[in-house]
N, C-alpha and C positions, 0 to 999 in steps of 0.2 A: 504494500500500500504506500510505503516511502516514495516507490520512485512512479507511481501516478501521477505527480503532479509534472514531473520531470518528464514523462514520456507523450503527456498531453500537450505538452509546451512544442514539445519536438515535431508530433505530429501536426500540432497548429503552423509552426515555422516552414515545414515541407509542405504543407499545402496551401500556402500564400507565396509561397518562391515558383511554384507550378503555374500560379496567375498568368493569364496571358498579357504580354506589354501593351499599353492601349493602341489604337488604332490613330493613325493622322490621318486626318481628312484634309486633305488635300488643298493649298486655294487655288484657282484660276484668278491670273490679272488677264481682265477686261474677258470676262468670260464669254464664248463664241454662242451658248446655247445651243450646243449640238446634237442631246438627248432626244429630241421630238420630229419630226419629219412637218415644219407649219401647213401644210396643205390637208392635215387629216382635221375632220370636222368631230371629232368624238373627242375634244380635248377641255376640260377642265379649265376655265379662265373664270375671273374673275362677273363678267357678263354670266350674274345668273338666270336659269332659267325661268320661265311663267313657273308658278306655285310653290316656287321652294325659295327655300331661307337660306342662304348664303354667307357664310363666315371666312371669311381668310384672318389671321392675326399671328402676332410673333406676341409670345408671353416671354416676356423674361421672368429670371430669377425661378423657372420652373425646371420642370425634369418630364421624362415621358415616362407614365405610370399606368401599365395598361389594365391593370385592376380596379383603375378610376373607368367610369362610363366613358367620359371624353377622352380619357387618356393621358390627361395633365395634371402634376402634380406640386407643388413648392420643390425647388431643388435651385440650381447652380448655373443651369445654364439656359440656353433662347430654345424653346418650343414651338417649331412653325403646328401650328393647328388650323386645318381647315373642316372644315361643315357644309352639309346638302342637309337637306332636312326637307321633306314635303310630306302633308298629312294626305294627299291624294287626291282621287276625286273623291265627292261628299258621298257617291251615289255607292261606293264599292265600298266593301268591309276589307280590311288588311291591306290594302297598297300601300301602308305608311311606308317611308323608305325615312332614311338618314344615312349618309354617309360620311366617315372619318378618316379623315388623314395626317397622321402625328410623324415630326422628328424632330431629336434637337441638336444641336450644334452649341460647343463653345461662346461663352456669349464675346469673347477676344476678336474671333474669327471674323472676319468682312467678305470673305467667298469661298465657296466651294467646289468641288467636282467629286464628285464621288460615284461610285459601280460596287460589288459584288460584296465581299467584305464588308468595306463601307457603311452601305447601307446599315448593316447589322451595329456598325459600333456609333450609328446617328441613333439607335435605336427606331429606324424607320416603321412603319405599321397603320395598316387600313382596317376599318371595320365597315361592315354592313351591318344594321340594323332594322330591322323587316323579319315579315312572316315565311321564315326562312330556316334553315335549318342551322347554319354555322353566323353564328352573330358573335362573336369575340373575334379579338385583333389578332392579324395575322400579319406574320412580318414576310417582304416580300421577297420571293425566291430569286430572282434579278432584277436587273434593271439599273438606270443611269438617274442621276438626278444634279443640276447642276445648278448654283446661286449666288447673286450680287446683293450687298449692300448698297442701297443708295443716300445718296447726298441727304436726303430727307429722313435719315434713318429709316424707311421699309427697305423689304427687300424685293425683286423678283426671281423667281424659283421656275424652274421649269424639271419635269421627273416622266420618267416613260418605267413605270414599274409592274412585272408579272408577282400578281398574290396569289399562291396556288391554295385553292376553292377541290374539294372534293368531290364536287360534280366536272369542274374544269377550271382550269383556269385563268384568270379574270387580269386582264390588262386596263391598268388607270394609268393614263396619261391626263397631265395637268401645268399648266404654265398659266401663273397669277403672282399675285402683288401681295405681301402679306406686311400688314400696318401694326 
């Protein structure tokens, strides 16, 4: 029983040195926005649609917490959060939709580019919400996502990301403005 405390310690010390080193996200100066092809009409902009509610915003001082509904938590760094939200039409039961889109970045950072890895150490993550069968956040299996700070302090973000969905999977593409 002496040396319990001593071997606790040891095995705590070996598996905090196993940690992986964190991840650099990348900047781009004068970033190209090369992630999106702009000719596709299925892309996420700030122009939202008739009936739905619209949110793009940078929270600082947060973290991405996907055990939260939104996904935002208090934490240390800038949490781009975006929202779709429509109750549907009046006449149909269940078409409510919402959709989520979380990552955070460094609040140091002024741009970024990031892909595969990346993604994962932005904490990147989409949810559907709807009469549906998988409604918790799923982090995306690829994709690019690329972003400026501007002079105004917002930023513009453009992301071309595969969320694999177990029926198939679901490509969100989105380039907007987040205040």
């Amino acid at each position: 029983m002496k040396y319990l405390p001593i071997a606790l310690l040891l095995t705590a010390l070996f598996f905090s040195s196993c940690e992986k080193d964190p991840v650099d996200i990348p900047s781009c100066e004068n970033c190209n926005f090369t992630c999106i092809d702009s000719s596709r009409t299925d892309i996420i902009t700030n122009d939202c649609p008739d009936d739905y509610s619209c949110t793009f915003r940078l929270r600082p001082d947060s973290r991405v917490d996907v055990g939260e509904f939104e996904g935002v938590a208090e934490g240390e760094k800038n949490v781009f959060f975006l929202m779709l939200d429509t109750e549907g039409d009046l006449q149909i039961a269940d078409d409510e939709l919402t959709l989520i889109l979380v990552f955070e970045l460094e609040e140091s950072q002024t741009s970024f580019s990031a892909e595969g890895s990346e993604l994962n150490a932005m904490k990147a993550h989409y949810r559907r919400v709807c009469y549906c069968t998988e409604t918790s956040f799923i982090a995306p299996a690829s994709g690019c996502m690329q972003g400026e700070r501007q002079p105004d302090g917002s930023w513009v973000v453009q992301g071309n990301w595969v969320v694999p969905y177990a029926q198939q999977d679901l490509e969100v593409v989105f380039e907007a403005r987040f205040d």
